[in-house]
C-alpha positions in Angstrom: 0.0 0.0 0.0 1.0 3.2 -1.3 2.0 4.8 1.9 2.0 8.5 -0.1 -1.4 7.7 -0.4 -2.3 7.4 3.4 -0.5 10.5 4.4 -2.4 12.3 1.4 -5.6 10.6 3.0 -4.7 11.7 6.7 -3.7 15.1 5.8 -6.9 17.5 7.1 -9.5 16.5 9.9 -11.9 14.4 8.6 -15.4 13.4 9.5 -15.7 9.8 10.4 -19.1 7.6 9.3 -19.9 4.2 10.2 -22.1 2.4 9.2 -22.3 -2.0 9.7 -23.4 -2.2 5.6 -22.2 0.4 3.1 -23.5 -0.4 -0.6 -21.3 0.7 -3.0 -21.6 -1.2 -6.1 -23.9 -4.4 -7.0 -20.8 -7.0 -7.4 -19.5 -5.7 -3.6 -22.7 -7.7 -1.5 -21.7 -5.3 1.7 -25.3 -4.2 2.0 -28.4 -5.7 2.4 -31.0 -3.2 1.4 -32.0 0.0 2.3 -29.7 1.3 5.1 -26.6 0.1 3.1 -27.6 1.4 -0.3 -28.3 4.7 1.5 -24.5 4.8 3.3 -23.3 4.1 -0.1 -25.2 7.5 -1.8 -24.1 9.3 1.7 -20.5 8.5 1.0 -20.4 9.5 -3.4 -22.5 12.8 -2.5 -20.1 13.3 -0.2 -16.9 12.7 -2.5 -19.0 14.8 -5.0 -19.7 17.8 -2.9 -15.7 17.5 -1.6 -16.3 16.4 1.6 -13.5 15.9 4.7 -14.9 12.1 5.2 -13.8 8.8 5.8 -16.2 5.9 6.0 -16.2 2.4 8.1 -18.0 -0.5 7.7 -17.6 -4.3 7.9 -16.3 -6.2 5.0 -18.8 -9.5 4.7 -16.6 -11.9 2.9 -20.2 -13.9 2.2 -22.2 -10.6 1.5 -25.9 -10.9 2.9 -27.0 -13.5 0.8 -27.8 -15.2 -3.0 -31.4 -15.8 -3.1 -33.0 -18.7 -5.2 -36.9 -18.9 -5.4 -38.1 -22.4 -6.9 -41.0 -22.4 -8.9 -43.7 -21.9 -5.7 -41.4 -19.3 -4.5 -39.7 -20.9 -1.6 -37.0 -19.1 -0.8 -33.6 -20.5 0.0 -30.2 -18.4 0.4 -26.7 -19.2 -0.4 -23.3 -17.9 0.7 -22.2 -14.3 -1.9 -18.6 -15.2 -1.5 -16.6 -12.3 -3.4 -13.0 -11.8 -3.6 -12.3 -8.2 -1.8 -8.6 -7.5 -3.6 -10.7 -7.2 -6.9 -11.5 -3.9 -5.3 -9.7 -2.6 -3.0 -6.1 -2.3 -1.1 -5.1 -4.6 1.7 -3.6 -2.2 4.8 -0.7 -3.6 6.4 -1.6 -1.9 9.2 -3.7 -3.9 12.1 -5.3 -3.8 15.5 -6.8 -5.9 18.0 -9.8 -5.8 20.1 -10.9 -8.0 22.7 -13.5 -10.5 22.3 -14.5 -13.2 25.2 -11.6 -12.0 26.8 -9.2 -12.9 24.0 -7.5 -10.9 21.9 -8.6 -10.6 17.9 -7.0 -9.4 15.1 -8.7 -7.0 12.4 -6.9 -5.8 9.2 -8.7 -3.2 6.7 -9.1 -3.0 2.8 -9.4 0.5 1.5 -11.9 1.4 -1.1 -11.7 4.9 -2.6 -14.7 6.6 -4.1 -13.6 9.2 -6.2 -15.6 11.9 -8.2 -15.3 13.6 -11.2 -15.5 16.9 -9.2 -12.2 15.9 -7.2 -13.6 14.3 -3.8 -11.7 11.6 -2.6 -13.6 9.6 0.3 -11.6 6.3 1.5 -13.5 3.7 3.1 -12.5 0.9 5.3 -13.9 -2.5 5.4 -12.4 -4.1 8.4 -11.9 -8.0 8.1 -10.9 -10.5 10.6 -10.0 -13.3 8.8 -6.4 -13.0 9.4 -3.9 -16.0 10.4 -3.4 -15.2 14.2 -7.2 -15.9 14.7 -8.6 -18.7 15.3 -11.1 -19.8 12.9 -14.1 -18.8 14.8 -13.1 -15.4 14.9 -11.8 -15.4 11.6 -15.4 -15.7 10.6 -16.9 -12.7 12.5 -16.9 -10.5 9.1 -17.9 -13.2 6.9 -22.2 -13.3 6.7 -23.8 -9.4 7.3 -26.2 -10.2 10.5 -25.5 -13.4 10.4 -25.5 -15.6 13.4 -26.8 -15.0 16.7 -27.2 -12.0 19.3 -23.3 -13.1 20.6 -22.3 -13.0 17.1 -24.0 -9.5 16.4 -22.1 -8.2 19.5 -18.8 -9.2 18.0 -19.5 -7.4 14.6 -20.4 -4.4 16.4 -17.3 -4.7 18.6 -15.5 -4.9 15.4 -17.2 -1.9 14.1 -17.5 0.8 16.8 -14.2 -0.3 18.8 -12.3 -1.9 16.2 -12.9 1.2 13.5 -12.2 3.8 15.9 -8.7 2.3 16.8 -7.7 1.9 13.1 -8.7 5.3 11.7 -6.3 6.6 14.6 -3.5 3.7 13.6 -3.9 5.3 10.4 -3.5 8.5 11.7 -6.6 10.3 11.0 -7.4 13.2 12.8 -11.6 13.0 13.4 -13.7 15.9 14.4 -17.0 13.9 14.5 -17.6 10.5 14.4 -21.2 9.9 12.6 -23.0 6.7 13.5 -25.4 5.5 11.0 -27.6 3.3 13.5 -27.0 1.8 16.3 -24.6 -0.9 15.1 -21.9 2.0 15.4 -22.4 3.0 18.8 -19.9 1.1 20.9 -17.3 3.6 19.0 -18.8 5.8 21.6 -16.9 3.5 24.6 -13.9 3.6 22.7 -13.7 7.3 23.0 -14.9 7.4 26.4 -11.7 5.4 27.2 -9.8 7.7 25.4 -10.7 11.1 27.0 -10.7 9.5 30.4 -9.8 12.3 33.0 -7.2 12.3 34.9 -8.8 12.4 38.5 -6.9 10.9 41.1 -10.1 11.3 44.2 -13.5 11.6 43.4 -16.7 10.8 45.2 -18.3 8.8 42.3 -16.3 7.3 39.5 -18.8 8.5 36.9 -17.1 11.7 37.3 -14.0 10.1 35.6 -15.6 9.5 32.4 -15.8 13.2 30.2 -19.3 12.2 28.7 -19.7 16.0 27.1 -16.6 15.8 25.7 -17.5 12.4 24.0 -21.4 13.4 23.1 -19.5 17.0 21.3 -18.0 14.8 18.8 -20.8 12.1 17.8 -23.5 12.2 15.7 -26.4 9.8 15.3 -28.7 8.6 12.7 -31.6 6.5 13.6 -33.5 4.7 11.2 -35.8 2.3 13.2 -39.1 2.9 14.0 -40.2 0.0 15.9 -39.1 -0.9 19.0 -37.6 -4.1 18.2 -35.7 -2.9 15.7 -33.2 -1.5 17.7 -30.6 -3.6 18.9 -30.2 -4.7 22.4 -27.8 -7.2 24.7 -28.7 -8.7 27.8 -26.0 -8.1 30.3 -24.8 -11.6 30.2 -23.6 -11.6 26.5 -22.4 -8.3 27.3 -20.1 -9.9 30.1 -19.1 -12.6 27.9 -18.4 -10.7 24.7 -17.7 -7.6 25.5 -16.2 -7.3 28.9 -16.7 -4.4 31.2 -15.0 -1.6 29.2 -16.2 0.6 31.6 -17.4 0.2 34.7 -21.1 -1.7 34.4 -22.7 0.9 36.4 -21.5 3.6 33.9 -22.7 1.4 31.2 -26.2 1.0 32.5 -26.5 4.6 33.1 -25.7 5.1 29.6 -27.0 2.4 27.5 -29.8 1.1 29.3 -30.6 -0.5 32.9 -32.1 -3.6 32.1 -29.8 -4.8 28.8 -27.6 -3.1 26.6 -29.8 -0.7 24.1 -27.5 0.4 21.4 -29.3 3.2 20.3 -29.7 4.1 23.6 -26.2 4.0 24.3 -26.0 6.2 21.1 -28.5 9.2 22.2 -26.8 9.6 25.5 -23.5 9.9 23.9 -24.3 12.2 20.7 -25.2 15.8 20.8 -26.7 15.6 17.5 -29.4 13.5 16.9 -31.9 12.7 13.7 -34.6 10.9 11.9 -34.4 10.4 8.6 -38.0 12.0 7.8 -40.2 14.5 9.4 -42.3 11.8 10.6 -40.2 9.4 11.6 -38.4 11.8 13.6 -41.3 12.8 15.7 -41.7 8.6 16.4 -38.4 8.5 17.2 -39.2 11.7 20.4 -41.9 9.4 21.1 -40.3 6.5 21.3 -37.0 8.0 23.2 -38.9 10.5 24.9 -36.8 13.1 26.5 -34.8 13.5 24.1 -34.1 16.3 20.8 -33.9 14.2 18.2 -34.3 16.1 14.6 -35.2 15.1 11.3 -32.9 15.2 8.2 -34.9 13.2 5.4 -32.9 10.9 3.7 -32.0 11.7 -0.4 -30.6 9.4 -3.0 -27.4 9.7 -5.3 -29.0 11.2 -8.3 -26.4 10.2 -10.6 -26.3 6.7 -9.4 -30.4 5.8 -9.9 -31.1 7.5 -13.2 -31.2 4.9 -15.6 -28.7 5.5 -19.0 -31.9 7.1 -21.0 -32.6 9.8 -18.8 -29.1 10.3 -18.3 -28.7 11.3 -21.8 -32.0 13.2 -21.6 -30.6 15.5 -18.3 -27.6 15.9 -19.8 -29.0 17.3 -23.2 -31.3 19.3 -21.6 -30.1 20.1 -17.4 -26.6 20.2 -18.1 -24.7 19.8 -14.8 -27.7 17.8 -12.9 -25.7 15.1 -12.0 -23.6 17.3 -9.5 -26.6 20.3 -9.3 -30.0 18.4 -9.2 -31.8 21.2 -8.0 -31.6 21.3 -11.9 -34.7 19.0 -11.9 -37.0 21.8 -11.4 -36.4 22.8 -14.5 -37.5 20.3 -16.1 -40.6 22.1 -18.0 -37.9 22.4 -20.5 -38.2 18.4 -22.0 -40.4 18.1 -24.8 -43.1 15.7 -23.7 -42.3 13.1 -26.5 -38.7 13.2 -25.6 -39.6 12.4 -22.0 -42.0 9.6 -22.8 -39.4 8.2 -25.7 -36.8 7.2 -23.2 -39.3 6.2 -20.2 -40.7 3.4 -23.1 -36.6 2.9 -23.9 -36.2 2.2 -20.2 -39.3 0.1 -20.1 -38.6 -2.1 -23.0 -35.2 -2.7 -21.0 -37.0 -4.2 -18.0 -39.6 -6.0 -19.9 -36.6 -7.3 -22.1 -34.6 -8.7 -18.6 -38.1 -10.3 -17.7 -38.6 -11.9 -20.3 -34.9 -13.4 -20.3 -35.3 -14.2 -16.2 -38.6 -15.4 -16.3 -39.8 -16.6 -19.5 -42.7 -14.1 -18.6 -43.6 -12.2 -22.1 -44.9 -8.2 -20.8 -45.9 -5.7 -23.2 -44.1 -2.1 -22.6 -48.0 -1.0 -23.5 -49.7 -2.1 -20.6 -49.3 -0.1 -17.4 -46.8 -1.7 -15.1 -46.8 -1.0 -10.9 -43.7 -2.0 -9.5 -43.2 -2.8 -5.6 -39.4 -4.1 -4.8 -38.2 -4.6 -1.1 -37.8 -6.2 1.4 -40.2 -9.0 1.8 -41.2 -8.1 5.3 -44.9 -8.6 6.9 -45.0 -5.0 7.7 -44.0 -3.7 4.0 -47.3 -5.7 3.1 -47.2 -6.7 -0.2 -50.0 -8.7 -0.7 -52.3 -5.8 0.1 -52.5 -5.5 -3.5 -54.3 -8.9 -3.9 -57.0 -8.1 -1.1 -60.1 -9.0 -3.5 -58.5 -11.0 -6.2 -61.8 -10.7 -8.2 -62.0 -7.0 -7.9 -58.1 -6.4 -9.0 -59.4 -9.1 -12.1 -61.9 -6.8 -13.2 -59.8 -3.8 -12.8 -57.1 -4.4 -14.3 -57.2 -7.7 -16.3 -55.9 -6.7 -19.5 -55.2 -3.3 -18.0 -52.0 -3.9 -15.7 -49.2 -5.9 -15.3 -46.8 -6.4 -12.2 -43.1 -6.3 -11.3 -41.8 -7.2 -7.5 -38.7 -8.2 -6.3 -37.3 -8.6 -2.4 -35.1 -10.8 -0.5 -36.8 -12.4 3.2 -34.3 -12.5 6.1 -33.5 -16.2 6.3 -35.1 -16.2 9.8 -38.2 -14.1 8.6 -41.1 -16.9 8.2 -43.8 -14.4 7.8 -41.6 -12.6 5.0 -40.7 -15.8 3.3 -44.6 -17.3 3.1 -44.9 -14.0 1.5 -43.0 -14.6 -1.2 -45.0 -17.9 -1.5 -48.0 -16.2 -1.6 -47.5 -13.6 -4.3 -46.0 -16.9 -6.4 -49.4 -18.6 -5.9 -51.8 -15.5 -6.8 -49.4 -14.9 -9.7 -50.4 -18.3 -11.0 -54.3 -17.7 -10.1 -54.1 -14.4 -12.1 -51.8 -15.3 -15.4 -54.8 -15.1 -17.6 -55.7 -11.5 -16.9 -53.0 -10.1 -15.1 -49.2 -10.9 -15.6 -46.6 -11.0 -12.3 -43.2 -11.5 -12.4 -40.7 -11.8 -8.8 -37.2 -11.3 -10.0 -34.9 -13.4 -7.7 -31.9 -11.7 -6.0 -32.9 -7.9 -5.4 -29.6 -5.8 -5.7 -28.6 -2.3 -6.8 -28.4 -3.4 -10.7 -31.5 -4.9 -10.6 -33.7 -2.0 -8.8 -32.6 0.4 -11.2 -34.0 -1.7 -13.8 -37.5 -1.9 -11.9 -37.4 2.0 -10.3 -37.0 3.0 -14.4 -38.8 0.5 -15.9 -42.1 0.4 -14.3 -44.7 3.3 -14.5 -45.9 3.5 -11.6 -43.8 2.6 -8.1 -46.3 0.7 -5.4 -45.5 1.2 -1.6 -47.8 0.4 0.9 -46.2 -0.4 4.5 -47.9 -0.3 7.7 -48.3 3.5 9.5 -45.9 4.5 11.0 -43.1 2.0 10.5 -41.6 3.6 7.1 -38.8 5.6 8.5 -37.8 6.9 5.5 -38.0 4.5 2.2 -35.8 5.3 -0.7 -37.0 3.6 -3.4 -39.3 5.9 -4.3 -37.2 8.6 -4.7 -35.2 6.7 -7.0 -38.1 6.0 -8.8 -38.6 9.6 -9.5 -35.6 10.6 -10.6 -36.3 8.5 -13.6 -39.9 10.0 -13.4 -42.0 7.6 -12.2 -44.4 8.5 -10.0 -45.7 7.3 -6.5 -48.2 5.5 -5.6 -47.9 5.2 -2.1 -48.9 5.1 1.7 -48.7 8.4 3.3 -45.8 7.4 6.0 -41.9 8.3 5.8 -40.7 10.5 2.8 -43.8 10.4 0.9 -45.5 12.3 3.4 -43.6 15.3 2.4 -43.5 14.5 -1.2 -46.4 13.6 -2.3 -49.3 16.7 -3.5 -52.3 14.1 -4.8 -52.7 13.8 -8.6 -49.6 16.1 -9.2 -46.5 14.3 -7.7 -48.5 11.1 -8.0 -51.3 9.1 -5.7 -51.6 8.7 -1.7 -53.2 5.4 -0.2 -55.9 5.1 2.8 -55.8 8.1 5.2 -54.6 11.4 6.0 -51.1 10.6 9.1 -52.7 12.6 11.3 -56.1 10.0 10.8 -53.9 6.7 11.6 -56.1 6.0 14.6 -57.6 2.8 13.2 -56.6 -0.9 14.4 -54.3 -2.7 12.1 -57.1 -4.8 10.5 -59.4 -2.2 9.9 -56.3 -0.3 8.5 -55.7 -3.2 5.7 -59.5 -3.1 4.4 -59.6 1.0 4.0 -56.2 0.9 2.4 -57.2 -1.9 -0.3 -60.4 0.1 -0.5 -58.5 3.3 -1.0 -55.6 1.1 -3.5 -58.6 0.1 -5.7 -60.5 3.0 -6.0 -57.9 5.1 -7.1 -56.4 2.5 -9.6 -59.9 2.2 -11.4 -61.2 6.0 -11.2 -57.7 7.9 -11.6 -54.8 5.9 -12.1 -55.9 3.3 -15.0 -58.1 6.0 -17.0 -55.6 8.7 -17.0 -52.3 6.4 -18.0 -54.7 5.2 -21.2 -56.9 8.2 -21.7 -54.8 11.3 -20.8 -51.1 10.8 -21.9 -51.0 14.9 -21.7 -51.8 14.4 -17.7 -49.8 11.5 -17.2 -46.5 13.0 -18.4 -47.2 15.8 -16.6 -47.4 14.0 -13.7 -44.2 12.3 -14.5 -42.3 15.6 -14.5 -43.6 16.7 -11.7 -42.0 13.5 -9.9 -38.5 14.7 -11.2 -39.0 18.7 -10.9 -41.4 18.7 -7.5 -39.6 15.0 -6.1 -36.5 14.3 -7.5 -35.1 18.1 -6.9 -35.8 17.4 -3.1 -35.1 13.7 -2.2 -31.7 13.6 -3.4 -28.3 13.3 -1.4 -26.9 16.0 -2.4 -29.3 17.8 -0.3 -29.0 15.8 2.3 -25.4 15.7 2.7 -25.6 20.0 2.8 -28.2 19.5 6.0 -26.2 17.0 7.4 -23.0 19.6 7.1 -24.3 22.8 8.0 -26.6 21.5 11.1 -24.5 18.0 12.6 -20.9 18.4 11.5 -20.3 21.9 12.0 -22.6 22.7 15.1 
């Protein structure tokens, strides 16, 4: 390793964000959806806007996972093994951290992404499959939330401690240490131990520990809006794995009396806190009560989800988008025919990889909805297929349907799923083609956000922190149709920006079941009466609504913007 290279690195403070899955590109599985694919846009709007940032994360020598789906749709996964020096640059430098009171080993590989405006932004992958550990610990960085709750703790060890002491091995100089979830927090511990103070008497030993000097350099990102998605350790496996870093007591007070709540541990120890929508980060006061906790809504790397056809559209007629997509509001300037030209060039190119996939034949003619993510029971995507006989006389002939999503392999409810929409797919092949594309990456959801005309989200109220894949469907202007919860709540203006499903936020006072039955009501009504009639009767409306979702959506949600908010109100406070 050039060694040049790491002074050239280390050379000006630098802002320091870790995150457990960073998506960079599809043939690098270090991400499993969502909160990876979004570290990865963080990190290139960053290197575009020129950013003082280095990034952390954990390599995954067996990614998340390969999924195969047999012909009922049972899902099955298999190890992503990827060679890492294709890549990236093995360090010689390592450190050790200590696990069940032994010592492990971790080395890093450096990734660079590098803009065409300049910005540099190294990123570490730290990997403990070195030859003085033993072969369990070896395989702590092989399988992204693999394993059990011990084997969780390790990672994180890895992550918070174990990135912490290798950015200052490397000799980077951090004024703020961003944690994207609570994965990152135990960082926080690590710096605790390092701006210890120096008291020789003191009446309680909590004094010892500079808690405001550690909380004025951390920042923290939460994305969960559920309680049991945040990660927690009962004291035992904390004992076990972790040790006592600090004295237990301090540890309770900090991160949680009963067990170990990361993000817990994480608010007490940041002075700057957010949700990643306006919504989600009023959940997040009520769910951590107490507690500021602010709301930067999440963006996507414009450059990275618009499909090659638009590309060449922008740059023809927004010149500088790519690095400027405030651009997208003037998009008024795209003839209509232009505009609907290379949406139909980006549609024949999904119906084109569906038909190669699938063996499924889909007409670019017919309107398309498309709903890929995770297959989760709250994400509901059977809602859809409430009244089969209903949808039938909707849209039979009408509509066709693209999804795609990967079940956690310990997610029963989100695998039968998947088995599910296989079966109604069969029931409705005579008036109503589906196709599930196996193994949901980043290649693949650009095909579907650009390809489809209309992007389907319905999850339950109010557990959408954010969602992204709607954004990224507009930028390739294809507009929502969508519950109102996370982003969509402040992007979507009905009939103009595209379609809202079921209630009003502020109405979400109905049980769960009652919920399901007025959002399918809502879902059909609105396909039928608006959506159907204008995509066949009112292509004038239609691609207006489409720009809209690039000048009114796409201007916004990007992470350009993001990045700005994230500077000028968390890194520089």
């Amino acid at each position: 390793m050039n060694k040049d290279l790491i002074q050239e690195l280390t050379k000006e403070p630098k802002i320091a964000y870790f995150s457990m899955e960073i998506g960079l590109r599809t043939d690098m599985p270090t991400y499993s959806g969502g909160l990876g694919v979004l570290a990865g846009d963080t990190i290139k709007s960053a290197a575009d806007l020129r950013l003082p940032m280095v990034a952390v994360t954990v390599l995954c020598r067996k990614g998340y996972f390969h999924q195969v789906l047999d012909e009922k749709g049972r899902q099955t996964e298999a190890p992503e093994d990827w060679d890492p020096s294709q890549f990236m640059d093995l360090l010689p430098e390592k450190i050790s951290v200590e696990i069940e009171g032994r010592d492990v080993y971790v080395q890093a590989w450096l990734y660079e992404v590098k803009s065409l405006t300049g910005g540099n932004i190294p990123v570490f992958f730290l990997d403990t499959d070195v030859a003085e550990n033993g072969p369990d610990d070896r395989d702590i960085t092989s399988s992204l939330y693999g394993g059990d709750k011990a084997y969780r703790l390790k990672q994180e060890i890895v992550l918070g401690i174990g990135g912490a002491r290798m950015l200052h091995r490397l000799g980077f100089a951090i004024k703020k240490y961003h944690m994207n979830e609570g994965h990152a927090s135990l960082l926080a511990l690590e710096l605790l131990k390092e701006y210890k103070r120096d008291i020789e008497e003191v009446w309680d030993e909590r004094l010892v520990w500079d808690v405001d000097r550690v909380r004025d350099l951390c920042v923290f990102t939460t994305h969960t809006p559920v309680e049991a998605g945040h990660d927690k350790f009962s004291y035992d496996i904390v004992a076990k794995v972790l040790g006592e870093p600090i004295p237990l007591n301090v540890l309770k007070d900090l991160g949680g009396k009963d067990s170990l709540n990361m993000t817990l541990l994480a608010l007490n120890l940041s002075e700057f806190v957010n949700g990643v929508a306006k919504k989600h980060g009023e959940v997040s006061k009520n769910m951590f009560p107490g507690y500021q906790i602010y709301a930067i809504t999440n963006g996507v790397h414009s450059y990275t989800w618009t499909c090659e056809s638009f590309k060449r559209l922008y740059d023809k007629y927004l010149p500088g988008w790519a690095n400027e997509p405030e651009l997208f509001v003037r998009v008024g300037r795209i003839p209509d025919e232009e505009l609907w030209e290379v949406h139909m060039e980006a549609k024949r190119t999904l119906m084109d990889f569906i038909r190669s996939e699938t063996g499924i034949e889909m007409s670019p003619d017919i309107l398309t909805l498309g709903f890929a993510r995770r297959a989760t029971a709250y994400k509901r995507a059977d809602l859809l297929f409430s009244d089969l006989e209903r949808l039938r006389r909707i849209g039979g002939g009408k509509l066709q349907i693209v999804y795609a999503g990967k079940a956690h392999p310990r997610d029963d409810a989100g695998k039968q799923l998947i088995e599910k929409i296989f079966g109604i797919k069969e029931q409705l092949k005579d008036s109503i083609k589906i196709a599930y594309l196996m193994n949901y990456n980043m290649d693949l959801a650009l095909k579907i956000v650009s390809g489809v005309d209309v992007w389907l989200n319905t999850p339950l109220r109010p557990l959408e922190a954010s969602g992204t894949s709607g954004m990224k469907a507009a930028h390739n202007g294809v507009p929502n149709f969508s519950v109102l919860d996370g982003w969509w709540i402040e992007g979507h203006i009905e009939c103009f920006t595209g379609w809202a499903i079921g209630p009003q936020p502020s109405e979400n006072k109905v049980s769960d079941s009652n919920m399901d039955t007025r959002d399918a009501e809502d879902l059909y009504y609105k396909l039928e009466n608006t959506i159907i009639p204008t995509f066949y009767g009112d292509r004038h409306t239609w691609i207006r609504i489409m720009q809209n979702a690039i000048g009114k959506n796409a201007y916004y949600f990007n992470s350009h913007r993001m990045m700005r908010r994230y500077v000028t109100e968390a890194y520089i406070r």
